[in-house]
GUMAR-436884 format. One record per atom (N, C-alpha, C): x, y, z. Coordinates in pm, whole numbers, plus 50000, padded with zeros to 5 digits. Each point is the difference from the previous one (the first is absolute). Layout:
XYZ/...
END
This chain:
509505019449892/499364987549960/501034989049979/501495003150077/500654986949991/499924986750009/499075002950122/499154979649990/499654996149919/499055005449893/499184995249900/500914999349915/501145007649965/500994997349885/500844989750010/500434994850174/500554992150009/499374984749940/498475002550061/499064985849992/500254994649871/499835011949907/499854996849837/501184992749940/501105008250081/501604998249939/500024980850043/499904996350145/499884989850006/499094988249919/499015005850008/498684990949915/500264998149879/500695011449917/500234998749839/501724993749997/500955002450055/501144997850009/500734984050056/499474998650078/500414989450108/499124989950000/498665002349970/498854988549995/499424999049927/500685005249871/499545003449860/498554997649952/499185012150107/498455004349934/500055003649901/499005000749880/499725008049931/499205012250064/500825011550002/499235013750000/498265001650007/499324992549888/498685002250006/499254990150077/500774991550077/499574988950087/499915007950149/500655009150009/500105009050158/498975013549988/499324998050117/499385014850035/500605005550137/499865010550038/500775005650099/498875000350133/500284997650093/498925001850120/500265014149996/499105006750140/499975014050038/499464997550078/500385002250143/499104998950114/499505011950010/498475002950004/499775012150060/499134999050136/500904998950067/500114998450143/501275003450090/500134995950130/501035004450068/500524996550084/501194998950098/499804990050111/500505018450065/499174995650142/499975008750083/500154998050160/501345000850075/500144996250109/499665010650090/499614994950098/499345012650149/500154990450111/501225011750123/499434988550120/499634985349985/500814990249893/500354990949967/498934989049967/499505013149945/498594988849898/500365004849856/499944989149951/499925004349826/498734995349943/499915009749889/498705002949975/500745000449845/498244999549860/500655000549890/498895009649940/500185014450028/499025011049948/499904997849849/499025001149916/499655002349891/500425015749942/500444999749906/500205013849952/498775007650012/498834993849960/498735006050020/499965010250140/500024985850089/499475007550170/501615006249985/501044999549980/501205012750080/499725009849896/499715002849869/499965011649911/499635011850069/498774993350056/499455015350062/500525008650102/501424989850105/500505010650014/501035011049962/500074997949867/500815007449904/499215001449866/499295012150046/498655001749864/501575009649919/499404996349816/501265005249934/501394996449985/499774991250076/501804997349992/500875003749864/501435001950037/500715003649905/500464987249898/500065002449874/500254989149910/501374994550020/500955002850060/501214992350077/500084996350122/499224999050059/499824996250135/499554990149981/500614994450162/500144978749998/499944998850164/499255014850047/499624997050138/498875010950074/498864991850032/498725000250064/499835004050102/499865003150098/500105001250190/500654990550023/501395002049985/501904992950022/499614985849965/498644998949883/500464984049944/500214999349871/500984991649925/500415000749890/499234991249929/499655006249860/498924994749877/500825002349924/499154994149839/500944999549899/498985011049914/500425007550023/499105018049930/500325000949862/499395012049965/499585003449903/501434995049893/501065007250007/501024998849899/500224986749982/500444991950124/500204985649982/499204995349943/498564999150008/498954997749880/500634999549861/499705010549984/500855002649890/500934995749945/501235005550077/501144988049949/500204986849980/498864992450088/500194987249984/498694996449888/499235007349898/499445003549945/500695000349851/500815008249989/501195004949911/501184986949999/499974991850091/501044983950001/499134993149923/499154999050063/498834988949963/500135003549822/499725011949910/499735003049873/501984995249982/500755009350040/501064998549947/500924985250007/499734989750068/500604988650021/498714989449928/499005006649946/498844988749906/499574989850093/499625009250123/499574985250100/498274998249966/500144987950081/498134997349997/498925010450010/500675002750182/498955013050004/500215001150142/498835009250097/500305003950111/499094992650050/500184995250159/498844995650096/499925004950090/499025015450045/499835009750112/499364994850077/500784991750161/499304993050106/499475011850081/499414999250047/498584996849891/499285013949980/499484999849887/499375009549936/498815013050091/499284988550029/499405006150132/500465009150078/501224994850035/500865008450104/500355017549939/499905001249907/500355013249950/498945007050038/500775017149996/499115009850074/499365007849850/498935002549982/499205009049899/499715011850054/500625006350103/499015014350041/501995005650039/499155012049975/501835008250095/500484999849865/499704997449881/501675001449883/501104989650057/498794986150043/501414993250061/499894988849955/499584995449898/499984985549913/501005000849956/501024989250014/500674990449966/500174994349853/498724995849972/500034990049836/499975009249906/499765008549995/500195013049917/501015003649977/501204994050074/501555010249969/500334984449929/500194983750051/499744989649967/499975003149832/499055000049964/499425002749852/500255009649922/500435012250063/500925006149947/501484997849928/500384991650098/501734995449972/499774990649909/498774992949978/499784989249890/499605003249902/499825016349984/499405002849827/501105013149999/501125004150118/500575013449952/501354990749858/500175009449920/500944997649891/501074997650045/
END
């Protein structure tokens, strides 16, 4: 989750936000190149082809998402750096079937101790 630590470090450091003025995006989506079309799958529609996925995994049928742990961790920033809060683009996009929702690990990292 180095990006998001970086974003913060800049935003609070360098452009002196206040912490509870920032929420963190989360795309849950994807960019997906083929035979030189890009496309931007929803975690929803790619989940299913990885029913279960593993809670460290950050790749779908060879496209990279921001999975379960990263959830989390950037979940666990969000509580530990006293930011605003999270903004999961977009919400919709998350998968509910398969053990493969997303906002659930999210909300986790924001209430684990």
């Amino acid at each position: 989750i180095w990006a998001w630590r970086k974003d913060v470090w800049f935003l609070v450091n360098l452009w002196g936000i206040h912490p509870s003025r920032i929420n963190l995006g989360i795309g849950y989506f994807s960019k997906k190149h083929k035979n030189g079309v890009l496309s931007e799958p929803s975690w929803r529609s790619l989940s299913v082809h990885c029913p279960n996925i593993e809670y460290n995994s950050n790749i779908c049928d060879n496209v990279v998402f921001v999975g379960k742990k990263m959830n989390h961790d950037i979940g666990a920033l969000i509580k530990q750096k006293d930011l605003g809060g999270a903004f999961p683009w977009e919400l919709s996009y998350d998968s509910y079937k398969n053990n493969n929702t997303l906002v659930k690990h999210l909300v986790d990292g924001l209430i684990s101790p």
